[in-house]
Each structure stands twice: as structure tokens, then as C-alpha cells.
C-alpha positions as CSV (number, residue, x, y, z in Angstrom):
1,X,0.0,0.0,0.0
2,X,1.7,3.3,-1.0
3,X,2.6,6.0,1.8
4,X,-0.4,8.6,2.4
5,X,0.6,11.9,1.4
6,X,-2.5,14.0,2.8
7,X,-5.2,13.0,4.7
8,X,-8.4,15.1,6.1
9,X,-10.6,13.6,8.8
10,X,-13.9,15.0,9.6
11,X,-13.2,18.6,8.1
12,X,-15.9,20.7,8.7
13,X,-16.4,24.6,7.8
14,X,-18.9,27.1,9.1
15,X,-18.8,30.6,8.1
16,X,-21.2,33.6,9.7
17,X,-23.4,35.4,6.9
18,X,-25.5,38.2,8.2
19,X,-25.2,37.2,12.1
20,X,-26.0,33.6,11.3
21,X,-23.8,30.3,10.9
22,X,-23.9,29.1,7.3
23,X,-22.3,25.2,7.1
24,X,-20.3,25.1,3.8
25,X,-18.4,21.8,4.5
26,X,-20.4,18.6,6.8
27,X,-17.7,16.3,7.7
28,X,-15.3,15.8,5.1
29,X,-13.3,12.9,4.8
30,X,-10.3,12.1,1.8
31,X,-7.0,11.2,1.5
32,X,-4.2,11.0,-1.0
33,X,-1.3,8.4,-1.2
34,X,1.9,9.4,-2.9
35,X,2.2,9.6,-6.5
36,X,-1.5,9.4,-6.9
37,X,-4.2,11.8,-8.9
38,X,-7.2,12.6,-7.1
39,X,-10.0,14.6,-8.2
40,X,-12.8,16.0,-6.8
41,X,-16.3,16.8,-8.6
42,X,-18.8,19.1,-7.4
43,X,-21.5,22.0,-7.7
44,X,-20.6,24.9,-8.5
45,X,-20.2,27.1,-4.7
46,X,-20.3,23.9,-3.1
47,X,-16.5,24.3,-1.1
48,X,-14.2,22.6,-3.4
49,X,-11.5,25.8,-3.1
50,X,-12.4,25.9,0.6
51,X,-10.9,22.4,1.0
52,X,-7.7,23.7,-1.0
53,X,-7.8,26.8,1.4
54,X,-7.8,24.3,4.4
55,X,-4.8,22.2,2.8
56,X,-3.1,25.1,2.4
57,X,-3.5,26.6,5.5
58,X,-5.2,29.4,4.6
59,X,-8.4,29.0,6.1
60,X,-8.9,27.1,9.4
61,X,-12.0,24.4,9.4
62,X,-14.4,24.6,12.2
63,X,-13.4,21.4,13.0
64,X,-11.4,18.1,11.7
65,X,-7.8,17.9,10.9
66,X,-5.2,18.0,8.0
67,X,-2.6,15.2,7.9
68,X,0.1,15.4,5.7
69,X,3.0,12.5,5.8
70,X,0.9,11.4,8.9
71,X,1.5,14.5,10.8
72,X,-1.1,16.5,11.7
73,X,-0.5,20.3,10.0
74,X,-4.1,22.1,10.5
75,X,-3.6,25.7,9.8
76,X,0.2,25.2,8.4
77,X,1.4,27.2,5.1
78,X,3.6,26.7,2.4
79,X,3.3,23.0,2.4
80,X,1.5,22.3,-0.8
81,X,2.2,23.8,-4.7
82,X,-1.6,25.5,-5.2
83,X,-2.2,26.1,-9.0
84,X,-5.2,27.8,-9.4
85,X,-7.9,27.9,-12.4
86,X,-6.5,30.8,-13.8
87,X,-2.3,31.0,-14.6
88,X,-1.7,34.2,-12.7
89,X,1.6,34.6,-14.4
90,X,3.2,38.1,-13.7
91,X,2.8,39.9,-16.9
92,X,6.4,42.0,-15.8
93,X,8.3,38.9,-15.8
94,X,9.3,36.7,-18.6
95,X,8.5,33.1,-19.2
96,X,11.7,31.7,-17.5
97,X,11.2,34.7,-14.7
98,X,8.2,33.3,-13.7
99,X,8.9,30.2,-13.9
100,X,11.7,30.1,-11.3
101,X,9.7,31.9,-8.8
102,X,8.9,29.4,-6.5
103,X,12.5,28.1,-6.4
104,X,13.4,31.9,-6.0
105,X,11.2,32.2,-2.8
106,X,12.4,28.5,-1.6
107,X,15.9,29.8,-1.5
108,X,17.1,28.3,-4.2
109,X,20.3,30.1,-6.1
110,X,19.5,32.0,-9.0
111,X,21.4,29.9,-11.4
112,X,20.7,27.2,-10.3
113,X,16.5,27.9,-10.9
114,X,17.4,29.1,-14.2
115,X,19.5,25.5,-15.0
116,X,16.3,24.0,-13.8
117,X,13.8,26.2,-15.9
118,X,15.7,26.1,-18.7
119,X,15.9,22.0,-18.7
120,X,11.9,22.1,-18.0
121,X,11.2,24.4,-20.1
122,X,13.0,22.4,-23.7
123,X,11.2,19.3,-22.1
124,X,8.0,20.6,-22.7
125,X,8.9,22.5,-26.1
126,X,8.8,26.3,-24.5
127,X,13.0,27.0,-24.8
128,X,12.1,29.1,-27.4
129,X,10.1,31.4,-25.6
130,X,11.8,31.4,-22.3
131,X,12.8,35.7,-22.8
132,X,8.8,36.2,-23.8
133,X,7.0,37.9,-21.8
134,X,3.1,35.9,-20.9
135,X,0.9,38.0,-23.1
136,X,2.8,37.1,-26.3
137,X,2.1,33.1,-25.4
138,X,-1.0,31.3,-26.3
139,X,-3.2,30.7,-23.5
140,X,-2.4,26.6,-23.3
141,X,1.1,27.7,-23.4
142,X,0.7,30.2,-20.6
143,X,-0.7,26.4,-18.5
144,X,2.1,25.2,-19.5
145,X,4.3,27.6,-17.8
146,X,2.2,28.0,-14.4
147,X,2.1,24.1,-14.2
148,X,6.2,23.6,-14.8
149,X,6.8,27.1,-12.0
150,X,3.6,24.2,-9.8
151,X,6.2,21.4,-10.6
152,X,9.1,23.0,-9.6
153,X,8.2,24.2,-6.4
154,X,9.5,21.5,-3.1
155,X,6.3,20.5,-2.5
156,X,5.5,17.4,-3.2
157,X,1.7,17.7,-2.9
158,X,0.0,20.1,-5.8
159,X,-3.8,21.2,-5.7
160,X,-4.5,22.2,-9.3
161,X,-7.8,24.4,-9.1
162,X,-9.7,23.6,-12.6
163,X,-6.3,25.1,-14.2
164,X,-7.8,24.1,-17.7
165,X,-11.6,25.7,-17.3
166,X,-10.3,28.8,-18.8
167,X,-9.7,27.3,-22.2
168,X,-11.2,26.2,-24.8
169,X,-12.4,22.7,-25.6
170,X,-9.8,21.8,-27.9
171,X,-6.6,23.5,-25.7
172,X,-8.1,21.9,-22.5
173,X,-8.2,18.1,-24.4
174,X,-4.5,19.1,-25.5
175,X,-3.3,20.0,-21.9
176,X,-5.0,16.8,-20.7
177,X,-2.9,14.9,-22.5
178,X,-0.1,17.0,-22.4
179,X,-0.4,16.6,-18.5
180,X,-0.7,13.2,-18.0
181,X,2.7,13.0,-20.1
182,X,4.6,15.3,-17.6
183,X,3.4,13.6,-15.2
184,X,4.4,10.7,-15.6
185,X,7.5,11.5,-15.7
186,X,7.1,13.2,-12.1
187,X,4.6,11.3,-10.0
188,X,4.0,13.8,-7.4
189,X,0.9,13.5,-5.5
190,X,-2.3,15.7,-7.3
191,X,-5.5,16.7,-5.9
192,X,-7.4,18.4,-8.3
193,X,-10.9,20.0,-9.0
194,X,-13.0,20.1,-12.3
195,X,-16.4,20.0,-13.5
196,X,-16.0,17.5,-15.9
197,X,-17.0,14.0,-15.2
198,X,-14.5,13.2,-18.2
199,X,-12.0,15.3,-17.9
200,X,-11.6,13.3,-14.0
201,X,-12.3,9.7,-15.3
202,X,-9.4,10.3,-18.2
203,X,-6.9,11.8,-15.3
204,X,-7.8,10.5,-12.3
205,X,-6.8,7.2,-10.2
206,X,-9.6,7.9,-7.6
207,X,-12.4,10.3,-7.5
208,X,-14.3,11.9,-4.9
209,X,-18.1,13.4,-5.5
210,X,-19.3,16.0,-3.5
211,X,-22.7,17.0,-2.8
212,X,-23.6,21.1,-2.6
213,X,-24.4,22.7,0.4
214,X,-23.6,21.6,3.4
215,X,-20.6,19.7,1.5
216,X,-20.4,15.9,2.4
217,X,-18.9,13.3,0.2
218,X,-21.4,11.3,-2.2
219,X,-19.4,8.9,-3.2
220,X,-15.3,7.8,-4.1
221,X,-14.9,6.4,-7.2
222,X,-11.7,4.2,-8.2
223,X,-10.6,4.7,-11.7
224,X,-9.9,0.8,-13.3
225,X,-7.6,1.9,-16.2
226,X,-4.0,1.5,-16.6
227,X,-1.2,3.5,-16.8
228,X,-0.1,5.4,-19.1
229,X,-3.2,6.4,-21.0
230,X,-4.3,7.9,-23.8
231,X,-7.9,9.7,-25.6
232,X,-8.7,6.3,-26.8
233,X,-10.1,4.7,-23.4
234,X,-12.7,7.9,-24.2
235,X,-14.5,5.7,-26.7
236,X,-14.3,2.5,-24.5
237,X,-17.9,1.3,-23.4
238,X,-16.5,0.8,-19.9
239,X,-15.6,4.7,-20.0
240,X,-18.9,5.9,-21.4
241,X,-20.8,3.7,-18.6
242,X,-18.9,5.4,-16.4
243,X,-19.5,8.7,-17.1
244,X,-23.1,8.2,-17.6
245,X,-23.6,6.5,-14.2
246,X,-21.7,9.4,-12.4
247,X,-23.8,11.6,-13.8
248,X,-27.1,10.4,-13.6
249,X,-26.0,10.1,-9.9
250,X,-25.3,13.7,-9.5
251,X,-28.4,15.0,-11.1
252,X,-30.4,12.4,-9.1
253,X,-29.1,14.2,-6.2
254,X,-29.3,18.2,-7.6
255,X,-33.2,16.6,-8.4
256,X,-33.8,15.0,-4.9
257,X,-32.1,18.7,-3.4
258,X,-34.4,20.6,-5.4
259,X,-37.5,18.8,-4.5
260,X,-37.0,19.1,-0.7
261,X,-36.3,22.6,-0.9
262,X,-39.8,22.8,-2.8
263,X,-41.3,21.1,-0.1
264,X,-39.3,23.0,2.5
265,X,-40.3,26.5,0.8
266,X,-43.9,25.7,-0.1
């Protein structure tokens, strides 16, 4: 059984609205091992960046605890790489600039975070543009950066926040690709959000549904295909089952929600 990177038992979250105590998280237990990919899929507002707050230390839950390693870190920072859904390059900086930022603000010696950008940077077919500045790059090539300065940081956890819901359909099913690739080269622990029941089943080794307000988990899904992969397994009947049983359970849920709110408001 691999190691357990991170681990949250019984997170919850209540935050005051207008004098009274809204829940936003009930209860919230998940975990990731080393070198897996976890997503999480959910309602729009329903707390999936709250949970990456939490991680990060950002926010602190109402309750529950954060283990990372098997340590308990509730309420620490700068343990995990946070990539969030849009790249948030700085547009002063070049490619390479940004790119070595993390490694700049770990300590790391100048040249040394440039011999490192540099090397990632012709891995992934950006040399080239390593003196550009972002707005002169595409916007899947802008990803790319924000995910290699992600990858380079010493973390060895990274929450990616729906960092391809920005783009368009065909960019996003490039960087799909493009991301398994790197990382399987890497292997470092991902917990990651989308929307898209496909977009999860074609990345992810585990998946966690979550229901809207007050957040619980639904369900955890295990993924059944191999390593590496490729857009093929989209057109497997195994896949499409798959994505069509997640989904019918998710809008069986929005409709059960919506009818006991009827009832409850009537």
C-alpha cells in the first residue's frame, strides 16, 4: 500500500453570513497516497477551493484535521504547490522569470532555478520562448508555464484548481494529454478539481463526489484503467458507462435537493 501523502478527517467549515452560521463543509473525509491523482467533482459554490484553502493553511476548518505525511499540520502554510484555475503569471516577468519563482522564494540560487527552468522548459517544447513575456504566449502555453513554476516548487503535494476551465475545448483536451505525459514522468501526488466527469475519469486514479451545500462526500470512485493512457479509453464502453452512471448520480441528487427545498419552501 503506498505511503499517504495527505489525509483530512472530519473537516468541517462554518462561516457567519449576516449574524447567522452558514455550514459550507459537513464532515469531510479524503486522502491521498503518494504519486497518486485525485480529483474532486462538485456544484458549482459547493467548497471545493475551501478544501484547497484548508490544505493550504489558509483557512482554518471549524473542526477536523489536516494530515500530511501522517503528521497533523491544520492551519500550516507553504506545504503544498496551489495552481489555481486561472495561470496568474506576472505579466512584468518573462517566461523563465516566472517560472523560477517558487524556487526563487524556496531559497534556491539564481542559477541554479534558471538550469532548472531552462531544462523544464525544452522538455516541454517552451525553450524558445523562455525571454517572452506571458501575453505574447497562447493561452495553453501560458498552463504550461504556471504548471512547470507548480512542478518545480518543493512541495510534493499540488492542488491544481480547474487550471484548464479557462480554455477552450480543444486546448483543454490538449493539456489533458499533455499533463498526464509530464506527469508521468514526475509522479507527485495531485488533488485536483474540475467539473468535468470526463475530464476526471481520463486523469484521475480515484475520484471523490461531492454533494452542494452543506458539502459531504457522495461517493469515491476508483478509476480501473491502466497507466499510461491515452484519448482512446474515451470511446471505450467501460468509459462511457462510467461517465453516464456518475452523472445520472449527481443530477439524481441536484433533483432529490431541489424537491426538498420545494417542499421545505412551499
Amino acid at each position: 500500500m503506498d505511503r499517504v501523502k495527505l489525509e483530512l478527517r472530519n473537516i468541517a467549515k462554518r462561516f457567519k453570513q449576516q449574524k447567522q452560521e452558514v455550514e459550507v463543509l459537513s464532515r469531510i473525509d479524503l486522502l491521498v497516497r503518494e504519486g497518486e491523482f485525485v480529483s474532486m467533482i462538485g456544484p458549482s459554490g459547493c467548497g471545493k477551493s475551501t478544501i484547497f484553502h484548508i490544505i493550504g493553511g489558509i483557512t482554518k476548518p471549524s473542526s477536523g484535521e489536516v494530515y500530511m505525511d501522517g503528521k497533523e499540520v491544520t492551519g500550516q502554510k507553504g506545504l503544498i504547490s496551489y495552481m489555481p484555475q486561472f495561470n496568474t503569471l506576472f505579466p512584468w516577468r518573462t517566461v523563465e522569470e516566472n517560472v523560477i519563482l517558487t524556487l526563487e522564494v524556496a531559497g534556491v540560487p539564481k542559477k541554479e532555478a534558471l538550469q532548472n527552468a531552462r531544462l523544464w522548459l525544452e522538455r516541454v517544447g517552451l525553450r524558445e520562448y523562455a525571454h517572452h513575456y506571458p501575453h505574447l504566449l497562447s493561452g495553453g502555453m501560458q498552463q504550461r508555464v504556471a504548471f512547470i513554476r507548480a512542478l518545480l516548487s518543493p512541495q510534493e503535494l499540488i492542488c491544481l484548481d480547474e487550471p484548464f476551465g479557462a480554455l477552450d475545448a480543444l486546448t483543454r483536451e490538449e493539456m489533458q494529454q499533455w499533463l498526464l505525459n509530464l506527469w508521468e514522468h514526475d509522479r507527485r501526488s495531485v488533488l485536483f478539481i474540475t467539473h468535468s466527469i470526463e475530464e476526471a475519469l481520463f486523469l484521475s486514479d480515484r475520484i471523490y463526489l461531492l454533494s452542494h451545500l452543506p458539502t459531504r462526500v457522495m461517493k469515491e470512485i476508483t478509476v480501473p484503467y491502466q497507466r499510461p493512457r491515452d484519448r482512446s479509453i474515451l470511446t471505450d464502453p467501460h468509459f462511457v458507462e462510467m461517465r453516464q452512471e456518475i452523472y445520472d448520480q449527481m443530477a439524481k441528487y441536484r433533483a432529490n435537493r431541489n424537491s426538498l427545498e420545494g417542499v421545505l419552501l412551499g
